[in-house]
ZAMARGU-4260 file (C-alpha; in steps of 0.2 Angstrom, whole numbers, plus 5000, padded with zeros to 4 digits):
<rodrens>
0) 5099/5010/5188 | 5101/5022/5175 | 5106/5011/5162 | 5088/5003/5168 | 5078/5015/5166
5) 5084/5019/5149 | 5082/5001/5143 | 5065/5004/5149 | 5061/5019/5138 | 5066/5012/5124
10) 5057/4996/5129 | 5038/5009/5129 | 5042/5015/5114 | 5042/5000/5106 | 5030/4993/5115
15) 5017/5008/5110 | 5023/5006/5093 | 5013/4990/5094 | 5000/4990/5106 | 4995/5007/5105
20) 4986/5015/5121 | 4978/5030/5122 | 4988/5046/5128 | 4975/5049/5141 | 4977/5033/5150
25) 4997/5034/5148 | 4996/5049/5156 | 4984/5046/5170 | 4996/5031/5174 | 5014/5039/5174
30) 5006/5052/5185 | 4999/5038/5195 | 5016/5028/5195 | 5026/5044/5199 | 5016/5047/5216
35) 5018/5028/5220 | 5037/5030/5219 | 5041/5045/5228 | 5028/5037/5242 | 5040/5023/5242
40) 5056/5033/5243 | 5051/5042/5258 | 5044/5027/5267 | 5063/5021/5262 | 5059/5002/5250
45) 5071/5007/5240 | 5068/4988/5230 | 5051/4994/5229 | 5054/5013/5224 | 5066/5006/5210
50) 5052/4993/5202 | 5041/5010/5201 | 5056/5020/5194 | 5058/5007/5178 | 5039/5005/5176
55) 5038/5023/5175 | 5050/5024/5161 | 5042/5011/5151 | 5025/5021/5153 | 5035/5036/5150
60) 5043/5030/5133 | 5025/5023/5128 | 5017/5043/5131 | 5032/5050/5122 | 5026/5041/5106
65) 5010/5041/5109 | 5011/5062/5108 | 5019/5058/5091 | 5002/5054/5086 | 4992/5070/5092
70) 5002/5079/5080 | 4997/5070/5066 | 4987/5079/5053 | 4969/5072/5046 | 4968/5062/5030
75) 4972/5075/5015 | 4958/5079/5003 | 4963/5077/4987 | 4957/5094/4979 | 4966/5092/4961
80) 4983/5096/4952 | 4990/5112/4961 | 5007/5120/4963 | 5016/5116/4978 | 5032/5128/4983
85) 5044/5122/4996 | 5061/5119/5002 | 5069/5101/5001 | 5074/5094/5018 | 5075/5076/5014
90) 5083/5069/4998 | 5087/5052/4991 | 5090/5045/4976 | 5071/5040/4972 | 5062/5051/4984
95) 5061/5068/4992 | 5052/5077/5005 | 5050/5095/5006 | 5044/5108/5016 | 5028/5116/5010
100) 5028/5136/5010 | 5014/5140/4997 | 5000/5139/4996 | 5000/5147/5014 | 4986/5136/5021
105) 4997/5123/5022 | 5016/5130/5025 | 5025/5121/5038 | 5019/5102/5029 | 5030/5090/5024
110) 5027/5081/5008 | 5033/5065/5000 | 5037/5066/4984 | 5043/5049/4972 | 5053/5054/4961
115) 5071/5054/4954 | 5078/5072/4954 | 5094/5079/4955 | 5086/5090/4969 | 5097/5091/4985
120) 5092/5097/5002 | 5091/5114/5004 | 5084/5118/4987 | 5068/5127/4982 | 5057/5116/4971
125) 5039/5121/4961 | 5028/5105/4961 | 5012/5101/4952 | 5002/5088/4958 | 4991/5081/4969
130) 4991/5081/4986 | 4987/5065/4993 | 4988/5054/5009 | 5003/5044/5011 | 4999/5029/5000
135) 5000/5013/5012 | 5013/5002/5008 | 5014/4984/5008 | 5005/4974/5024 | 5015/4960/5026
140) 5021/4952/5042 | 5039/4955/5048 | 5039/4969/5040 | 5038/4987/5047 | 5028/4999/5039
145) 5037/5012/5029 | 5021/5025/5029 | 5018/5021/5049 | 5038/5029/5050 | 5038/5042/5038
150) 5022/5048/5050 | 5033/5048/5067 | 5046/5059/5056 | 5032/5071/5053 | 5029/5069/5033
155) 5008/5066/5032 | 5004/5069/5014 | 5014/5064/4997 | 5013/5075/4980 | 5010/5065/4966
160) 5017/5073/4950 | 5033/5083/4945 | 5045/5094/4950 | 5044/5110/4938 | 5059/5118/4944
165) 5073/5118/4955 | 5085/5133/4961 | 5096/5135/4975 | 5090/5139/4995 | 5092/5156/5002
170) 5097/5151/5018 | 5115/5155/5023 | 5119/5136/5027 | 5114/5131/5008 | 5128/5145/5002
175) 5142/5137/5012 | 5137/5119/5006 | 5133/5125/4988 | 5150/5136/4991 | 5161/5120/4999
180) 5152/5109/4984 | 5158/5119/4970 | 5176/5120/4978 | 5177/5102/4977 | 5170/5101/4959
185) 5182/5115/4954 | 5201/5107/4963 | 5196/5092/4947 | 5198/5080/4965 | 5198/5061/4959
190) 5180/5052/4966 | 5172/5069/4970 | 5158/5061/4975 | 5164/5053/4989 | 5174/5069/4993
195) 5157/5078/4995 | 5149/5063/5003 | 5164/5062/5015 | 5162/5080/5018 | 5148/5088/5016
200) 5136/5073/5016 | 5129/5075/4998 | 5128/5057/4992 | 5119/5061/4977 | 5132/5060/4964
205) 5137/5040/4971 | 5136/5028/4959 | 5127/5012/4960 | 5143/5002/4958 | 5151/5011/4972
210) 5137/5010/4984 | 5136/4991/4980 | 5154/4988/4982 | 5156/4997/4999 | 5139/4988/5005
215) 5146/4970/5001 | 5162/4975/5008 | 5152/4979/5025 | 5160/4998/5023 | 5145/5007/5019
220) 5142/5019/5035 | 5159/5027/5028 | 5148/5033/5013 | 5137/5045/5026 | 5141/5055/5039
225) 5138/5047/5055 | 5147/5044/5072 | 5164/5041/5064 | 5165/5056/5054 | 5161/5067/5069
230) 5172/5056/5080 | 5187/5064/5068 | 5180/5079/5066 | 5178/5084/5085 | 5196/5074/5087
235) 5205/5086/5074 | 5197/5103/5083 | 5202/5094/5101 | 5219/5092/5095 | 5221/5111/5087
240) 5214/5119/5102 | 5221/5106/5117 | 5240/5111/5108 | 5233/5129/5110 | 5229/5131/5127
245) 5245/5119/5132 | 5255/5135/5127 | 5250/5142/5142 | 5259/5135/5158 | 5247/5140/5170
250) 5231/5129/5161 | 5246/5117/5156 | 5250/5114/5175 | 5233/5114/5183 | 5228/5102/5168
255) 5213/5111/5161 | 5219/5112/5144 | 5208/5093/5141 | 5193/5100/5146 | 5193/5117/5139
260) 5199/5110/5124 | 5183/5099/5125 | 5172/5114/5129 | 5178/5124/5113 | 5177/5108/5101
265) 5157/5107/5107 | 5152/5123/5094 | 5164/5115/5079 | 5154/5100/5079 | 5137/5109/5079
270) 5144/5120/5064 | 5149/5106/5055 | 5131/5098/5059 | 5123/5112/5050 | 5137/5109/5036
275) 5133/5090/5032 | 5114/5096/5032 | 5106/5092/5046 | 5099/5075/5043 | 5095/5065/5058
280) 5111/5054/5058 | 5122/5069/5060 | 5112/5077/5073 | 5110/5059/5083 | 5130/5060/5078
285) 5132/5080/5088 | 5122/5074/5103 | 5133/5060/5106 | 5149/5069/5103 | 5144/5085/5114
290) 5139/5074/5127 | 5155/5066/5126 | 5164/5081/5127 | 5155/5087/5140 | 5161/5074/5150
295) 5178/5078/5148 | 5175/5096/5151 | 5169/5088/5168 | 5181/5075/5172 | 5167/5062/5170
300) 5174/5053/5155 | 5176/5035/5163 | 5156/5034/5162 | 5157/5030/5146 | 5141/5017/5146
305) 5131/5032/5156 | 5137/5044/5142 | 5130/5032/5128 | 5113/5029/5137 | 5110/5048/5138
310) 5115/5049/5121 | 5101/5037/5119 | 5088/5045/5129 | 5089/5062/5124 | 5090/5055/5106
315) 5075/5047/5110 | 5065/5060/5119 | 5069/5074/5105 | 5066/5059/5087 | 5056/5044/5097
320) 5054/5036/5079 | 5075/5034/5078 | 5073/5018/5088 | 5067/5010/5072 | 5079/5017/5062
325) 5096/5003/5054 | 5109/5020/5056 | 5102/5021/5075 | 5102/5003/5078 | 5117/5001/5073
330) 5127/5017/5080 | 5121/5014/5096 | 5126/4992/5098 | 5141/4996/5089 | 5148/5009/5100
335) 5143/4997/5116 | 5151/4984/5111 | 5166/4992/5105 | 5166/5002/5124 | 5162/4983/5131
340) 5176/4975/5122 | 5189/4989/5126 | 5186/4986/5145 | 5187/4967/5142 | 5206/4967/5131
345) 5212/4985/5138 | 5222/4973/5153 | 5230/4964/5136 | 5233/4980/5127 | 5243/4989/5140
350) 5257/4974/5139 | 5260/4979/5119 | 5270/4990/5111 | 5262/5005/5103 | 5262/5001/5086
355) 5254/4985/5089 | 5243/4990/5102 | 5236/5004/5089 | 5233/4989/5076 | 5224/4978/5090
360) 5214/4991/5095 | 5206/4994/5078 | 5206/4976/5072 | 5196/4973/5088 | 5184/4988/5087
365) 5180/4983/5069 | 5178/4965/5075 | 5166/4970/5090 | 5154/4982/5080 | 5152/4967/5066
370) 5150/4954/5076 | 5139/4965/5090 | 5126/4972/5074 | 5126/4958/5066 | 5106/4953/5069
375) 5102/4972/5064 | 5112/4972/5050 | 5103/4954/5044 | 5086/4961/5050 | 5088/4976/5038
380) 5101/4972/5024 | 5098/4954/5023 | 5115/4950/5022 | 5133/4951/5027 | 5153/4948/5025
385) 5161/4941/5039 | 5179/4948/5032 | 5171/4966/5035 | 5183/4969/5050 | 5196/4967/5037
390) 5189/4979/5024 | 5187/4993/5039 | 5205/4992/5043 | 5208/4998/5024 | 5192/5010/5023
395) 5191/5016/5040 | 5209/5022/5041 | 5212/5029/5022 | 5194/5037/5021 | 5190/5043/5039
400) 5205/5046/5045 | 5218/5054/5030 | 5204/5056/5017 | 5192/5067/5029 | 5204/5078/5039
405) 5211/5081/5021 | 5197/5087/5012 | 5191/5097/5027 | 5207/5106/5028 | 5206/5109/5009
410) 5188/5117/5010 | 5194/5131/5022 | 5211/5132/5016 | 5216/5145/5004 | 5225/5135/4990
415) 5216/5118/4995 | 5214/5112/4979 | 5231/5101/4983 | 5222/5096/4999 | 5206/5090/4989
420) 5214/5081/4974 | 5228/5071/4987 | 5212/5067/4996 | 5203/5060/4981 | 5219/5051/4978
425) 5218/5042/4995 | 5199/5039/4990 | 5206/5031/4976 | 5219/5020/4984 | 5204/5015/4996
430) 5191/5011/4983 | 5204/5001/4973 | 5211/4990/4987 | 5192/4988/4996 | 5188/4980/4977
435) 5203/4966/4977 | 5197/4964/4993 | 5178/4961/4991 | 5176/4944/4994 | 5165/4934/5008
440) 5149/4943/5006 | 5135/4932/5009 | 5118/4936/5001 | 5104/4930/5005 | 5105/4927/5025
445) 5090/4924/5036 | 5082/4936/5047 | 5082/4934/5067 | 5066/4942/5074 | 5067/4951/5090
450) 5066/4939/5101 | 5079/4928/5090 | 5090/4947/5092 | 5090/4950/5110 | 5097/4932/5114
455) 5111/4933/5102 | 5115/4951/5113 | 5114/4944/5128 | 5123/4928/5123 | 5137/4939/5116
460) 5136/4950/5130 | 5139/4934/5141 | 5153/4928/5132 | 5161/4945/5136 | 5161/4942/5153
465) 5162/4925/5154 | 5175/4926/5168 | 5164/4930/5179 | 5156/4917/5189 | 5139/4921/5189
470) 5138/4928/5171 | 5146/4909/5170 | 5133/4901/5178 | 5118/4911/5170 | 5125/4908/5153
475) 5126/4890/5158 | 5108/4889/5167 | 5098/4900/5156 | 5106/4907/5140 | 5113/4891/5132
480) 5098/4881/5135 | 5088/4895/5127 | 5100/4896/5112 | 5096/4877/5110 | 5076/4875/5112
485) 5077/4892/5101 | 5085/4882/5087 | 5076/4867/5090 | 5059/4876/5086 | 5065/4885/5071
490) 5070/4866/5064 | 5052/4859/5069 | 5045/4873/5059 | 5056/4872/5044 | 5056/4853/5042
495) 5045/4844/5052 | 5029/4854/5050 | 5012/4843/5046 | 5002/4858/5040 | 4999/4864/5023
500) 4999/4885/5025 | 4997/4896/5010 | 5004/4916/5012 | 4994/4927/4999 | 5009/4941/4998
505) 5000/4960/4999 | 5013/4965/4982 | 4999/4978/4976 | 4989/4974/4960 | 4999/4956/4955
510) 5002/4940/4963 | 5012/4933/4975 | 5009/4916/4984 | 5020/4907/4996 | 5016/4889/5001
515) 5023/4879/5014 | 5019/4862/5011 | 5025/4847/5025 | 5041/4843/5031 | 5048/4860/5023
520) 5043/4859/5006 | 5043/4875/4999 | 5034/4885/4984 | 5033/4901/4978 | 5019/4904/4965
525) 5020/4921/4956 | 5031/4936/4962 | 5020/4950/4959 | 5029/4966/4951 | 5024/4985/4946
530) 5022/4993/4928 | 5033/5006/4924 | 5042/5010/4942 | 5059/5005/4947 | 5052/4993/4962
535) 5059/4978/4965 | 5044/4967/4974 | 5057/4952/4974 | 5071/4964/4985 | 5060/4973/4995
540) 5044/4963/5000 | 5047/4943/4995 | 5064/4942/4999 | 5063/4950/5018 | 5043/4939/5021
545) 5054/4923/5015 | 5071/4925/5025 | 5060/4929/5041 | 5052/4913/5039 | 5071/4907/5037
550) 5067/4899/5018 | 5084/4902/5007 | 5080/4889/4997 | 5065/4887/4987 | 5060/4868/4979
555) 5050/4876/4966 | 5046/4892/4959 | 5032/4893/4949 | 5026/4909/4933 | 5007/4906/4931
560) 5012/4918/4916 | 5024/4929/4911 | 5014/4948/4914 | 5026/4960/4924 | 5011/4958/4940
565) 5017/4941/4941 | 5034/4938/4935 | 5044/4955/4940 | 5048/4948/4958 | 5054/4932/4951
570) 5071/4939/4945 | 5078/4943/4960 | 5071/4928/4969 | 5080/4916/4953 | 5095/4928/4955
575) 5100/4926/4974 | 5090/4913/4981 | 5092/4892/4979 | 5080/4885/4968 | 5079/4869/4962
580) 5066/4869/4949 | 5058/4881/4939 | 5040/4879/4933 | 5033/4889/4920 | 5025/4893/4903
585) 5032/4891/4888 | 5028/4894/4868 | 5027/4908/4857 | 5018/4920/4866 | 5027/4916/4883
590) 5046/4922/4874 | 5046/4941/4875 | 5042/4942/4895 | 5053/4925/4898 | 5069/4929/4892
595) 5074/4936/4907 | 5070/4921/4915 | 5079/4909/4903 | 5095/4920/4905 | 5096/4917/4925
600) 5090/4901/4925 | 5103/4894/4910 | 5116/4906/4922 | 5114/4898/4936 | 5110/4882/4931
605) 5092/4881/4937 | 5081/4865/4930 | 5066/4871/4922 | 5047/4861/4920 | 5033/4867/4908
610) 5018/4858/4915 | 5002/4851/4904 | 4984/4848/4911 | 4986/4832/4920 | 5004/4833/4928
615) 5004/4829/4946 | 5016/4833/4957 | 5019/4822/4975 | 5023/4832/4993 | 5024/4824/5011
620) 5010/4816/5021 | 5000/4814/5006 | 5000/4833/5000 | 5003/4837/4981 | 4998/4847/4966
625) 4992/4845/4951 | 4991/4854/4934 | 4972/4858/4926 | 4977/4870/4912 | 4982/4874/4900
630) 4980/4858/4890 | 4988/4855/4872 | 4975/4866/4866 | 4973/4879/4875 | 4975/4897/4865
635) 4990/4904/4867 | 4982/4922/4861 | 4980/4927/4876 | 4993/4924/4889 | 4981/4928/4904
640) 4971/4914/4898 | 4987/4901/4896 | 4990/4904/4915 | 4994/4890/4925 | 4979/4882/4936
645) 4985/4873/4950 | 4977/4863/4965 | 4986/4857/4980 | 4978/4843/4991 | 4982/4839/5010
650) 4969/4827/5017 | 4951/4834/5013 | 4957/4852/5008 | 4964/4860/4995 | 4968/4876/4987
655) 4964/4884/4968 | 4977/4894/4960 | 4967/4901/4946 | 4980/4914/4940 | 4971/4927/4929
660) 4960/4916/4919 | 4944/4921/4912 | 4928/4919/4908 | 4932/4906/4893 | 4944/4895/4904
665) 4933/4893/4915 | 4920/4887/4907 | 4930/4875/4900 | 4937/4872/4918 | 4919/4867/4924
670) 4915/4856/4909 | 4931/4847/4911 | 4933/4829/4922 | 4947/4840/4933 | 4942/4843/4951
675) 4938/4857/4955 | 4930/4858/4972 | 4943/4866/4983 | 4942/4874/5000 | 4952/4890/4997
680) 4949/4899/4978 | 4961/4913/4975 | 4949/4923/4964 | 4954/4925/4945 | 4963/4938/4937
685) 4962/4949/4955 | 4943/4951/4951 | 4940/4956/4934 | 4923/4957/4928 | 4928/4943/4914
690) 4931/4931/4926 | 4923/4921/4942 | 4907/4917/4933 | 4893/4910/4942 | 4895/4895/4938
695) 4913/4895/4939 | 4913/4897/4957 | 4898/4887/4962 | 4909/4873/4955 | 4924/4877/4965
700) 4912/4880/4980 | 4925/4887/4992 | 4924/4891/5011 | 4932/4907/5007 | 4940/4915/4992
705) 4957/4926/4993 | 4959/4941/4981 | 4974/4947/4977 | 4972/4965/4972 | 4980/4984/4974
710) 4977/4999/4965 | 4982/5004/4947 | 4970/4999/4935 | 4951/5007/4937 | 4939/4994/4938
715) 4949/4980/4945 | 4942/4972/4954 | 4922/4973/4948 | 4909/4979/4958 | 4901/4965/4948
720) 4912/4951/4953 | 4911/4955/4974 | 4893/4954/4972 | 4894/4937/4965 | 4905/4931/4978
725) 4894/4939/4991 | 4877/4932/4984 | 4884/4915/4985 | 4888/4918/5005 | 4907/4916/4999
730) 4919/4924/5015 | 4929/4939/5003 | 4948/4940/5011 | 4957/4956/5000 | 4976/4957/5002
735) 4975/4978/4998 | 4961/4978/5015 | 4969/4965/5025 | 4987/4964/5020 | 4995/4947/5018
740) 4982/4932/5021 | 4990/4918/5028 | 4978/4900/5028 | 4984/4884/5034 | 4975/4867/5038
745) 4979/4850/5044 | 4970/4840/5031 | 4951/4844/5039 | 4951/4863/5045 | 4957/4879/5040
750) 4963/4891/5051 | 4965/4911/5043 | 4978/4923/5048 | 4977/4943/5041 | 4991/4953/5044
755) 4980/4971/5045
</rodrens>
């Protein structure tokens, strides 16, 4: 029952991140609910009293959220450039957030600020900026919103500007870490770094290529300080002190040496909490160990499950937002299924000899957490190696095991400089066997949704304890023929779909259009892309939209024209995914922007097509697309006005893909023979007032028009231009109001989707 109700809380948090109710009514209800059950427990329906009990934890992990949200501060006036002082308590390597102290009006705020800086947490910084509201982030579907987390954390507002200067923190923690830092630095330990990483959680000085090759080699919880790191940290106190107190007879004899061993480890792991900084992970880490060790200390470690389910729900109740959170995710599925698995082989283990028994037991706990996450670790990294197991019987025991108590020992040893450097050398031996090693990772795999998830858990989970006769029988009855229909329906939508849809990607000031033509066509026009920042739109928005909708393969992927707002995604999509053709311009003014493009496509052996007015490509059930500019004599000048227009045709709708074309092009467009009427008009060059003339669009004459816009450039799009679309009764969809617009038709209607 407690396992239950626990599934229950996190199942009202979830469901209030989604369906948000108002606290009052939540409250009103759980009071209501709470009454109901102790009514039912005295009259003695204990059925009854335990359906109450699981509803009220659902309402209860629905008001715990909601309370989140009567915290949160009003939208932020923006009131000019200002200095900001506070102290870091978040860093990364392109962001951080800090803790605002002055100006006093607003100390105790937490501020986002994007920007790369050596900063590390703990440190005092002087900002000037602007104090803004979060910026929203990208509305797509299947994707969670990055500003809607960062509120449940408790950061409101961002600073937009720069960090003037950076010193140390006062605080007493900050010495010891500075202190423990510089000791590292100073012993000249080999992969320092990961030493500091390893022991005080500073990942600020990890290379990309390190962090790459531990992420394709599935190893890269190593890298932070999470549940493993603690497991040896608490283990190495529990064995120092358990060997102490078995000194004396007396504790030895009544066998109370375990649990007041595990009583004195509980403030080691707290101290080395506030050591490896406090971030949420290590404190989700302390909960569970000093839960754990509580248990020992009262002889109730066999509930191990109960243990991890009140791990869960204290987690919970104290940082609600954690559920939505990969490290949480993944901790929590990986620890039940290595605690599953245990109790399913342990009857095996015991026949073997203790050397292999110790080799079992960690090939099958590395097996058991990669197979058991493996939907989280797809829903959030997009890929995975199934030879992980294999890299974690290297990485696991050289770097949490020798390399850890090592380097923690030479930190609080007097002449631990040896310490240090022979940890770096383990480090070393690690890094260099995990980089023979690294093969098998797979990249780009599909995404399960939720639904998708929980079947895979409950079929693994199954498996477990197949045995059993009625876990037999339900997997035979229920779960297999739900696998089955599940896969079924994801085939009909992937290759057997009659509809022509059209995804308008929200990627900010550019463009980015996915269509899905019948029987699993596939088209991406445009990949959108940001000026001067380091953002990938191609990793972090198109690639997770597309391998939701289970699309690893693209048939073509089309450049209306090579400006960063509409060709930057397309790298990474040519890089990683399957394409089979490559449509795009060409000539002079096309080769600066494309070469890029002509490097991965030559790599990879990618066929390329520069379509001319006239071109007509053929799709399924009488869909297709055709080419109306540029012709042979279209300027090349300007390479807005060499984009590609396209059309695509199911039945008596179509679609206009006008690029950012202007006012000359279109003109020509309406005096040329090429058909223009089309049902959907994806307004030119996101709204410029040098484009969408009058007589532009009462040519087109669309039902409704799609603009695909953000912010960046003053003026775009026109007042001008709205009011054109408006005084010709023209329906106005806008991807930076209503996210990713999503319009699909049969052939003779259209049915339209927004994401907001």
């Amino acid at each position: 029952m407690f396992i239950a109700s626990v599934l229950a809380f996190v199942t009202g948090i979830y469901a209030e991140a989604f369906h948000q109710l108002t606290f009052p009514a939540l409250l009103i209800s759980l009071v209501a609910l709470v009454v109901l059950t102790h009514f039912l427990l005295r009259k003695g329906h204990l059925r009854l009293t335990g359906t109450a009990l699981v509803i009220s934890f659902v309402l209860a992990g629905m008001l715990r959220l909601a309370l989140v949200s009567l915290d949160q501060l009003p939208p932020i006036v923006d009131t000019g450039p200002s200095l900001y002082r506070g102290t870091i308590v978040e860093s990364s390597k392109s962001s951080k957030v800090i803790e605002i102290e002055e100006p006093r009006h607003l100390s105790g705020i937490r501020a986002l600020i994007r920007i790369e800086h050596p900063s590390v947490t703990g440190h005092r910084v002087t900002v000037l900026g602007t104090l803004k509201d979060i910026a929203a982030t990208f509305k797509n579907p299947h994707q969670i919103s990055w500003r809607w987390v960062k509120k449940l954390e408790g950061t409101f507002c961002e600073i937009r500007g720069e960090i003037l200067s950076d010193r140390p923190g006062k605080r007493m923690i900050d010495g010891w870490r500075r202190y423990l830092a510089g000791k590292v630095d100073e012993s000249g330990a080999a992969h320092a770094p990961i030493v500091k990483a390893l022991t005080i959680g500073d990942t600020a000085g990890i290379d990309d290529n390190t962090r790459a090759l531990f992420l394709e080699t599935g190893t890269s919880h190593v890298l932070s300080i999470s549940g493993s790191h603690f497991a040896v940290v608490a283990g190495f106190f529990f064995f120092i002190a358990r060997f102490a107190f078995r000194a004396s007879s007396r504790m030895r004899q009544k066998g109370t040496d375990r649990r007041w061993a595990a009583l004195l480890t509980i403030p080691f792991t707290v101290l080395f909490m506030f050591v490896a900084g406090c971030s949420l992970p290590t404190i989700r880490a302390t909960i569970m160990i000093v839960i754990y060790m509580s248990a020992l200390f009262f002889e109730r470690e066999g509930h191990t499950l109960n243990a991890l389910f009140l791990s869960a729900l204290i987690i919970l109740l104290i940082f609600p937002h954690s559920l939505f959170s990969p490290s949480f995710q993944l901790t929590f599925i990986s620890v039940l299924f290595i605690i599953l698995t245990g109790r399913v082989i342990h009857p095996l283990l015991v026949k073997t000899g203790r050397l292999a028994r110790w080799f079992l037991s960690l090939t099958a706990v590395g097996l058991a957490a990669t197979i058991g996450t493996l939907p989280v670790v797809l829903y959030h990294f997009h890929g995975f190696n199934p030879l992980s197991f294999v890299h974690n019987l290297v990485a696991v025991p050289l770097m949490c095991l020798v390399s850890t108590p090592l380097a923690l020992a030479g930190l609080v040893a007097p002449f631990g400089g040896y310490l240090l450097r022979l940890s770096g050398e383990v480090i070393g031996v690690a890094v260099t066997t995990l980089d023979t090693l690294n093969r098998g990772y797979i990249y780009p795999v599909v995404r399960p949704n939720l639904p998708e998830a929980l079947l895979y858990l409950v079929a693994l989970l199954s498996l477990l304890f197949i045995r059993q006769r009625s876990v037999r029988l339900a997997f035979i009855a229920v779960v297999l023929p739900l696998l089955i229909i599940a896969g079924l329906v994801t085939w009909q939508k992937r290759f057997h779909n009659a509809e022509l849809c059209v995804s308008y990607i929200d990627v900010g000031l550019g463009d980015a259009m996915l269509v899905e033509a019948p029987r699993g066509v596939r088209l991406l026009i445009d990949g959108g892309g940001l000026h001067g920042t380091g953002f990938d739109t191609g990793r972090s928005v198109i690639a997770p939209l597309l391998l939701a909708k289970k699309i690893t393969t693209l048939d073509y992927v089309v450049n209306s024209h090579p400006h960063e707002d509409h060709i930057g995604g397309l790298r990474f999509i040519l890089s990683h995914f399957g394409v089979r053709t490559y449509m795009g311009l060409t000539g002079p003014a096309a080769q600066p922007s494309m070469k890029n493009i002509a490097d991965i496509l030559r790599k990879r052996g990618i066929p390329s097509l520069h379509p001319a007015a006239g071109d007509v490509l053929s799709f399924p059930l009488g869909s297709g697309m055709s080419v109306l500019t540029p012709s042979g004599t279209t300027s090349q000048d300007s390479l807005n006005d060499a984009s590609l227009v396209l059309r695509m045709t199911l039945g008596d709708r179509s679609f206009l893909f006008t690029g950012d074309i202007g006012e000359e092009v279109e003109n020509t467009l309406v005096l040329s023979p090429a058909p223009l009427r089309s049902s959907v008009l994806k307004v030119p060059h996101h709204g410029s007032r040098h484009s969408s003339t009058i007589h532009f669009i009462r040519a087109v004459r669309p039902d409704l028009a799609v603009l695909t816009v953000g912010p960046g450039i003053r003026g775009i799009p026109s007042p001008e231009t709205i009011a054109r679309y408006a005084s010709l009764s023209v329906p106005l969809y806008r991807t930076d109001r209503d996210g990713c617009i999503t319009v699909c038709t049969d052939g003779r209607k259209l049915t339209v989707k927004k994401e907001n």
